[in-house]
N, CA, C and O atoms as CSV, one atom per row, in Angstrom:
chain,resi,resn,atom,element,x,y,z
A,1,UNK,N,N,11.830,-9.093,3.336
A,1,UNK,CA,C,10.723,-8.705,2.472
A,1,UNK,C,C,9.520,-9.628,2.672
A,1,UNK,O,O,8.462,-9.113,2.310
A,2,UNK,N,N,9.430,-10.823,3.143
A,2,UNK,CA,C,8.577,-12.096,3.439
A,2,UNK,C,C,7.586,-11.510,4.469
A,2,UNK,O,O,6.377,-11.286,4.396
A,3,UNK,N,N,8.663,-11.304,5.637
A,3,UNK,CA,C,7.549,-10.950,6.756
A,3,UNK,C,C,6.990,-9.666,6.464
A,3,UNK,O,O,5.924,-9.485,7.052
A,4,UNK,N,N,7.427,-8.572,5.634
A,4,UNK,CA,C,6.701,-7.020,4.983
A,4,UNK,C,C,4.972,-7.847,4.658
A,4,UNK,O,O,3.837,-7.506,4.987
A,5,UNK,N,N,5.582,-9.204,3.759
A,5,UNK,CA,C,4.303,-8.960,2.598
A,5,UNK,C,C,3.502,-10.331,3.634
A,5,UNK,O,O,2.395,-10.657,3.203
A,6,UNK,N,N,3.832,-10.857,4.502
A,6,UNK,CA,C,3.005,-11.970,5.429
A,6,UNK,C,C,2.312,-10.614,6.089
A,6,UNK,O,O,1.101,-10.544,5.884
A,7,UNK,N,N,2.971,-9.392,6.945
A,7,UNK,CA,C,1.778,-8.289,7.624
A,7,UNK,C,C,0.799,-8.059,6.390
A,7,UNK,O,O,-0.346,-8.500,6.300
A,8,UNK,N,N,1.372,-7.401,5.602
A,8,UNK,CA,C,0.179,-7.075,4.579
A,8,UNK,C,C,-1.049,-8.176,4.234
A,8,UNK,O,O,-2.263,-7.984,4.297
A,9,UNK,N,N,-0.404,-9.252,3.894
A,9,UNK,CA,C,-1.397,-9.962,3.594
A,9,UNK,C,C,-2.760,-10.001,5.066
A,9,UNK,O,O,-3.930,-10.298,4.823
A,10,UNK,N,N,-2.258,-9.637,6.517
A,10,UNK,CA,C,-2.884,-9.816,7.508
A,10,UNK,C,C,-3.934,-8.653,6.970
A,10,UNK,O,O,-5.145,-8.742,7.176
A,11,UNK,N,N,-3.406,-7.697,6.352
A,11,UNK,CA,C,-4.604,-6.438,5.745
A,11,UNK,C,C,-6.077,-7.019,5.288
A,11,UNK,O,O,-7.182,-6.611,5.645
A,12,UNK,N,N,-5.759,-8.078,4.404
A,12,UNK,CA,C,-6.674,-8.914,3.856
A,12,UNK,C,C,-6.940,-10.234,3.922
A,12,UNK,O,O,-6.818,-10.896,4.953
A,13,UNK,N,N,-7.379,-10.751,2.642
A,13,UNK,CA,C,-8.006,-12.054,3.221
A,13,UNK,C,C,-7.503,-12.712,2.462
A,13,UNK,O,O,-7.595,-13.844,2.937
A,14,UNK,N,N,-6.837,-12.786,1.240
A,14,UNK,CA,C,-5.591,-13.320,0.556
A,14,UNK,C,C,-5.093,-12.620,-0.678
A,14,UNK,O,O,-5.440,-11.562,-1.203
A,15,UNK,N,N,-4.074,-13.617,-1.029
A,15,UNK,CA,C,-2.984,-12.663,-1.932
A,15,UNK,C,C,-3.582,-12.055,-2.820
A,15,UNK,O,O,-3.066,-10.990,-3.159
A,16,UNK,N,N,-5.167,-12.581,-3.689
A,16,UNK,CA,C,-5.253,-11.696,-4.567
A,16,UNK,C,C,-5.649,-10.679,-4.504
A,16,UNK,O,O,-5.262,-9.816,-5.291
A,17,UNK,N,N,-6.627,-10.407,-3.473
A,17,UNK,CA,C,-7.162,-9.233,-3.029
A,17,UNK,C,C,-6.285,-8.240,-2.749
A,17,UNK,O,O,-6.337,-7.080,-3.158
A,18,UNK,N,N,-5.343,-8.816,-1.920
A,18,UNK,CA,C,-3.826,-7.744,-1.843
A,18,UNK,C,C,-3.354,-8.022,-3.186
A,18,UNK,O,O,-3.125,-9.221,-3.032
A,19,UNK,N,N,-3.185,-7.891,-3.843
A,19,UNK,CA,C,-2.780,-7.446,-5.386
A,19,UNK,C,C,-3.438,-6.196,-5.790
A,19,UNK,O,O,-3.015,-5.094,-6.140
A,20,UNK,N,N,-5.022,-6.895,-5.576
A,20,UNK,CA,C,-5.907,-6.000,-6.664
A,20,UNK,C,C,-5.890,-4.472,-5.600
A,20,UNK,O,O,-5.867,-3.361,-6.129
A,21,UNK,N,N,-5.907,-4.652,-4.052
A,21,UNK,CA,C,-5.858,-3.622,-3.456
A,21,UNK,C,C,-4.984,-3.149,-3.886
A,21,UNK,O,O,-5.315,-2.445,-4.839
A,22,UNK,N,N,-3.656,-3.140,-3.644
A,22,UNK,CA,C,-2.528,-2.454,-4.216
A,22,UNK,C,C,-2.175,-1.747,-5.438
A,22,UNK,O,O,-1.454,-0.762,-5.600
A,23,UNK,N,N,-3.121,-2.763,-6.623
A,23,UNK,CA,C,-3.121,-2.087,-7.890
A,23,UNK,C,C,-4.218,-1.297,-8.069
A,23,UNK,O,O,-4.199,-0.638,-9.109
A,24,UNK,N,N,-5.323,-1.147,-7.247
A,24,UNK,CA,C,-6.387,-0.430,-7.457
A,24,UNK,C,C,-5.338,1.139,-7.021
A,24,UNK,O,O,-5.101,2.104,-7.747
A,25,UNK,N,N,-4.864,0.865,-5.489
A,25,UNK,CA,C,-4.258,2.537,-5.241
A,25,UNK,C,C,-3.347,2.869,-6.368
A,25,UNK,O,O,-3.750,3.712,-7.168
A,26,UNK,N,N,-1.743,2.130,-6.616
A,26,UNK,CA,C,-0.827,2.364,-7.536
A,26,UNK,C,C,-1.462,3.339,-8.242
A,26,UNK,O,O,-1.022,4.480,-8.106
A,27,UNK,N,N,-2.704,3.104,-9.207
A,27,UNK,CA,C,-3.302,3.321,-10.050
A,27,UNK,C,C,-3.628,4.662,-10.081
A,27,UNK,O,O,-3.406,5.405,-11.037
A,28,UNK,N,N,-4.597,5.241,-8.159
A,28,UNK,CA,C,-4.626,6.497,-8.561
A,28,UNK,C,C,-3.971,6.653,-7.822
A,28,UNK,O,O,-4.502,7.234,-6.876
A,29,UNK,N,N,-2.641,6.365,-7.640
A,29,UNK,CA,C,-1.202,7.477,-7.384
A,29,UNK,C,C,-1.255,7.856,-8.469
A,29,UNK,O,O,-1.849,8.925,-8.607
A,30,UNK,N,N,-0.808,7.342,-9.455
A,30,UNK,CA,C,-0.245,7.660,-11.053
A,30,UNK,C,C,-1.069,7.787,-11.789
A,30,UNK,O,O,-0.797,7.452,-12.942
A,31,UNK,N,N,-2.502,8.337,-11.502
A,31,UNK,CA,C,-3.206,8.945,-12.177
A,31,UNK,C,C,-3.056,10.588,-11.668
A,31,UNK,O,O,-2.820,11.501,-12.460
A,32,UNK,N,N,-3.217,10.750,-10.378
A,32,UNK,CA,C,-3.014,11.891,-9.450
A,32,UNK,C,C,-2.138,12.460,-9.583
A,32,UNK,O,O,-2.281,13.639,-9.258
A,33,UNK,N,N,-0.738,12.068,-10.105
A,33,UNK,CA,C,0.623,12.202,-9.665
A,33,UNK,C,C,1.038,13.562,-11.232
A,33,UNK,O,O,1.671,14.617,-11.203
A,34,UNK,N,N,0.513,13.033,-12.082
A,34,UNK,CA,C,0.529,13.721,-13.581
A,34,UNK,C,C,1.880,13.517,-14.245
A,34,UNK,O,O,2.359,12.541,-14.823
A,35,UNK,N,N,2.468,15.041,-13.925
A,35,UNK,CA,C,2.909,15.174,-14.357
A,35,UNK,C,C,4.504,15.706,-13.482
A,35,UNK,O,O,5.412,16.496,-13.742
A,36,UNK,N,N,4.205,14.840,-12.453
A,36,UNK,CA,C,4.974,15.508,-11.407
A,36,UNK,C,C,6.056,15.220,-11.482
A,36,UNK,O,O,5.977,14.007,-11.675
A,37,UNK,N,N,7.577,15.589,-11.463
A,37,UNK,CA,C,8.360,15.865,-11.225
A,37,UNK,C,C,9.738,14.731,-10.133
A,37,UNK,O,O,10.890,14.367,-10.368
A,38,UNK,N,N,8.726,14.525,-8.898
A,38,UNK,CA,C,9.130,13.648,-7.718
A,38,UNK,C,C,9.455,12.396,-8.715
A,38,UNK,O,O,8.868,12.114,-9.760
A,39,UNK,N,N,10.646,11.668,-8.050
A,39,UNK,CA,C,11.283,10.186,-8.129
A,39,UNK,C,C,10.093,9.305,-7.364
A,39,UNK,O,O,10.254,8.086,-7.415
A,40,UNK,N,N,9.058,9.735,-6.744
A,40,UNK,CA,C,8.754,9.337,-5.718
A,40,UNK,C,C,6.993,8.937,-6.779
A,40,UNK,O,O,6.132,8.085,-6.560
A,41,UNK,N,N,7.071,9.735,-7.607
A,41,UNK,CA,C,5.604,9.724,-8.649
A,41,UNK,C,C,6.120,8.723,-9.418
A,41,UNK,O,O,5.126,8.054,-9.700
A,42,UNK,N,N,7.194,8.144,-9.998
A,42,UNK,CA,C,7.273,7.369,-10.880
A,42,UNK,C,C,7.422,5.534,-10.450
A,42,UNK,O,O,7.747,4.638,-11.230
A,43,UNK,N,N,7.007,5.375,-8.727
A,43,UNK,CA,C,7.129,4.001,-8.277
A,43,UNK,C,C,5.969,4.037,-7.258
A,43,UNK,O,O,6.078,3.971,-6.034
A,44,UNK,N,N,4.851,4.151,-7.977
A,44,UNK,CA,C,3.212,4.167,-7.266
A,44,UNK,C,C,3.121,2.744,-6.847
A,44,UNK,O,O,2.457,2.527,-5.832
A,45,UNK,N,N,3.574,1.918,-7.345
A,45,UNK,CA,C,3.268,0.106,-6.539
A,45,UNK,C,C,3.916,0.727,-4.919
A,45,UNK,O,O,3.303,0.782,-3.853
A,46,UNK,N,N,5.193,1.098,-5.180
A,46,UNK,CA,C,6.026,1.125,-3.810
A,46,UNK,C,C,5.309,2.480,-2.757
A,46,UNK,O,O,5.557,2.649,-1.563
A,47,UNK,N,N,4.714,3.019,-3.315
A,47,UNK,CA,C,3.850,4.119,-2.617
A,47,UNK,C,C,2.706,3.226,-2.188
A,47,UNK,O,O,2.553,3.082,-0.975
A,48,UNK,N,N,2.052,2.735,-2.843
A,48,UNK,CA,C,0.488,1.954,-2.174
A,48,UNK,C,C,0.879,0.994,-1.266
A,48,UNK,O,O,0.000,0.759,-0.437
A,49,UNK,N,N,2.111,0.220,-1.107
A,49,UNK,CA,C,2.175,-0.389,-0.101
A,49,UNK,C,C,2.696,0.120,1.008
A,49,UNK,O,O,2.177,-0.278,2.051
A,50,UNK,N,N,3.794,1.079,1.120
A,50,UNK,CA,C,3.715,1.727,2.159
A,50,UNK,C,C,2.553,2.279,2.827
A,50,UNK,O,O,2.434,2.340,4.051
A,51,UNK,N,N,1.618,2.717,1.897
A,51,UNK,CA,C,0.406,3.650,2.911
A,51,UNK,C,C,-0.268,1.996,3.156
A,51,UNK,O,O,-0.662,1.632,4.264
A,52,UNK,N,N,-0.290,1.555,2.544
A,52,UNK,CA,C,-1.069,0.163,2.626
A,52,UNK,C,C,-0.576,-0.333,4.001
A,52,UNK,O,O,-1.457,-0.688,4.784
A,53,UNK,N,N,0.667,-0.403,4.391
A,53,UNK,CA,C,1.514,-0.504,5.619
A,53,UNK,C,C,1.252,0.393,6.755
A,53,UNK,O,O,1.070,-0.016,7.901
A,54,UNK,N,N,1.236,1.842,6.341
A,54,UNK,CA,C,0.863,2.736,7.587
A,54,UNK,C,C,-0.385,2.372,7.959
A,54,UNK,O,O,-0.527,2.032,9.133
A,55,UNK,N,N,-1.804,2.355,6.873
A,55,UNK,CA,C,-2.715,1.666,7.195
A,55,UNK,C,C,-2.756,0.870,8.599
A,55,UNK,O,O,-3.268,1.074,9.700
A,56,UNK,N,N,-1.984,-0.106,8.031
A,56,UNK,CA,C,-2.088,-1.172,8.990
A,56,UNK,C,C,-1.709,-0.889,10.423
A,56,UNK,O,O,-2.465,-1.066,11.378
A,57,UNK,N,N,-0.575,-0.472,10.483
A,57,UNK,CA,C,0.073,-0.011,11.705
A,57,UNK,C,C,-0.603,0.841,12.434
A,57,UNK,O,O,-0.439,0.713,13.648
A,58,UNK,N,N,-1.491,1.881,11.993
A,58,UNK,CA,C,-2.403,2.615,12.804
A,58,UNK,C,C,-3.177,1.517,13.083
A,58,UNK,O,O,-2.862,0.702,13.950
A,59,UNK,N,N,-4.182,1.434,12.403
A,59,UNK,CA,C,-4.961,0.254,12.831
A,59,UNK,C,C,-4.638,-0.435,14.036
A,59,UNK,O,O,-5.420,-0.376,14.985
A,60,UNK,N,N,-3.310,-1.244,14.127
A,60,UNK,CA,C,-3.032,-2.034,15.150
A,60,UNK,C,C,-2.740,-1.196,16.447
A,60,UNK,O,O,-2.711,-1.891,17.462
A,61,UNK,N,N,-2.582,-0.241,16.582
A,61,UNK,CA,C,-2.203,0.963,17.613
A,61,UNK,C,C,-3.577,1.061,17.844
A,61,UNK,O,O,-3.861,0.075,18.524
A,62,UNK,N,N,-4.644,1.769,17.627
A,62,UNK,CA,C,-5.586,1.949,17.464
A,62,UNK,C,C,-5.971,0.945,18.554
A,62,UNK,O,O,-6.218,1.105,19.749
A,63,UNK,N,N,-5.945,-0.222,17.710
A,63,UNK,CA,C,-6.654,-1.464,18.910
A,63,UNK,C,C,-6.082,-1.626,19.999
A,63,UNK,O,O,-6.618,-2.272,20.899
A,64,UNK,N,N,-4.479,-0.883,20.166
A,64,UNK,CA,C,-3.484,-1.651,21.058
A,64,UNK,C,C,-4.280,-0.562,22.413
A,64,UNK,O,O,-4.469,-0.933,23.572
A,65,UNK,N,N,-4.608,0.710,21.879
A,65,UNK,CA,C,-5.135,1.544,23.023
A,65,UNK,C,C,-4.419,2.540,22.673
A,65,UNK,O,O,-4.461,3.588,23.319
């Protein structure tokens, strides 16, 4: 889980900013999400960092060529 949140932090420029990024998306997952149904609507932290993660990973592809 260390090296998950050492890439992420490479997203930004330190931990708090990766917080507030993360809680800014969470936020409108589970604003977006309503009233939905999915297991998957009720853990928006664990949703923003994954895309927060794909993010990244394109990104680095991207540059890789």
């Amino acid at each position: 889980m260390q090296d998950k949140a050492q890439e992420l932090l490479n997203y930004t420029h330190n931990k708090y900013e990766l917080v507030l990024t993360v809680a800014r998306r969470a936020k409108t997952i589970k604003d977006d999400a309503g009233n939905m149904a999915s297991p998957e609507a009720n853990k928006p932290i664990k949703m923003a960092l994954r895309e927060l993660a794909e993010i990244q990973r394109k990104e680095r592809e991207a540059a890789m060529g």
